[in-house]
Structures are given as C-alpha cells and as structure tokens.
C-alpha positions in Angstrom: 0.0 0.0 0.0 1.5 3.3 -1.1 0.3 6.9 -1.0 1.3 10.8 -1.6 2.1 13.5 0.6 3.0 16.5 -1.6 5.5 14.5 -3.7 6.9 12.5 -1.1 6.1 8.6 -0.9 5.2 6.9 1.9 4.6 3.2 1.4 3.4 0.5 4.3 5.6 -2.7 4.1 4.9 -5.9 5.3 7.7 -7.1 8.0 7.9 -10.6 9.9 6.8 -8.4 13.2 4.0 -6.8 11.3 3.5 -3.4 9.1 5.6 -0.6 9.3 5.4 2.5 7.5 8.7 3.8 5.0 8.8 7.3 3.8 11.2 7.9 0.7 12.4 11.7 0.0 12.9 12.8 -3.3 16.8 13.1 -2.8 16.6 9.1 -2.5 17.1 8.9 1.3 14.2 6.4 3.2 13.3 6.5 6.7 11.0 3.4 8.0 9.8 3.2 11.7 11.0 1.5 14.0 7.2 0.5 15.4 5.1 -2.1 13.8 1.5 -1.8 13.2 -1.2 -4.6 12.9 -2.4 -3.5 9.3 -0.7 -1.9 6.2 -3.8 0.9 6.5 -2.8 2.2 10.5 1.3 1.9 9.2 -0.2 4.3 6.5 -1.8 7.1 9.0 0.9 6.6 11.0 3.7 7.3 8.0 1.6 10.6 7.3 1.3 11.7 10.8 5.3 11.4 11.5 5.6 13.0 8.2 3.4 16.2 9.1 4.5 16.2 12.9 8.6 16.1 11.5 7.3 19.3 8.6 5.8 21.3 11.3 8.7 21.2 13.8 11.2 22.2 11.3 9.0 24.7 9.6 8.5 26.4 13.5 12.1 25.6 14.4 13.3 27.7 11.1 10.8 30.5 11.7 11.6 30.7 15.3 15.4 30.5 14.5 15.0 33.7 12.3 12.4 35.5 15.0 15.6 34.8 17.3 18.4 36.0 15.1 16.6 39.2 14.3 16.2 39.8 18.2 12.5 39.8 18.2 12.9 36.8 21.2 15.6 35.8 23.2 17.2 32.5 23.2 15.0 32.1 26.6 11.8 32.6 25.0 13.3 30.6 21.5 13.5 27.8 24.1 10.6 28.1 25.6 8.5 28.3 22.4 10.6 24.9 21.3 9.8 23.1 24.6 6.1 23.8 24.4 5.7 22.2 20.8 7.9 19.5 21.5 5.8 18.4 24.6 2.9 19.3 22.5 3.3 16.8 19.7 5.3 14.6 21.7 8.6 14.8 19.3 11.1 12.8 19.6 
C-alpha cells in the first residue's frame, strides 16, 4: 500500500513483526519506523502523521530561528517556544 504526501512517498511494508510505514524523500534517502503496526492501513496514517508532525517542527524551528536571530525573542523565549511544541506533539 503506497500513498502521496505532496510529492513525497510513503509506502506500508509488510515485516515478519508486522506493518511498518517507510517514507522515501525525493533526494533518494528512506526512513522506516521502528514500530510495527497490525495492518498496512494504520502503518499508513501513522507514516503521514510522522511526516506532518517532523514538517511542522522544522517549519516552526526555522521560523523561530530567524524570530531569534533578528532579536525579536531571546534565546529564553526561542527555548521556551521549542519546549512547548515539542511536549505538544510529543517529538522525539
């Protein structure tokens, strides 16, 4: 089972432990999870959701970065900010 997410391919493959989800950049890198998952359908949804929990992070980390570097925040309140969204989506 393979799907789309904005030109990025995330595929569920079937291991002897169960199904785990593989996400395959466009530069040719792959990253599969660790975690299996009964069916190819929930190693699916959970491909997308690591996907769209690992694009926000960087997308706020780079915006904060540059709120930062201009001086708007301090490195405090950078951290702060960071910490919250972390504990929010539970990133690892």
């Amino acid at each position: 089972m393979q799907t789309d997410y904005y030109g990025i391919s995330i595929a569920s493959t079937q291991f002897a432990s169960g199904w785990r989800w593989q996400v395959a950049l466009p530069i040719g890198s792959s990253f599969t999870s660790d975690e299996s998952f009964p069916t190819a359908e929930q190693a699916l949804y959970e491909g997308h959701h690591w996907l769209r929990v690992k694009s926000a992070f960087s997308a706020l980390n780079r915006s904060l970065s540059e709120i930062c570097a201009s001086g708007r925040i301090n490195q405090q309140e950078y951290g702060a900010l960071m910490q919250s969204f972390l504990l929010l989506t539970k990133h690892e």
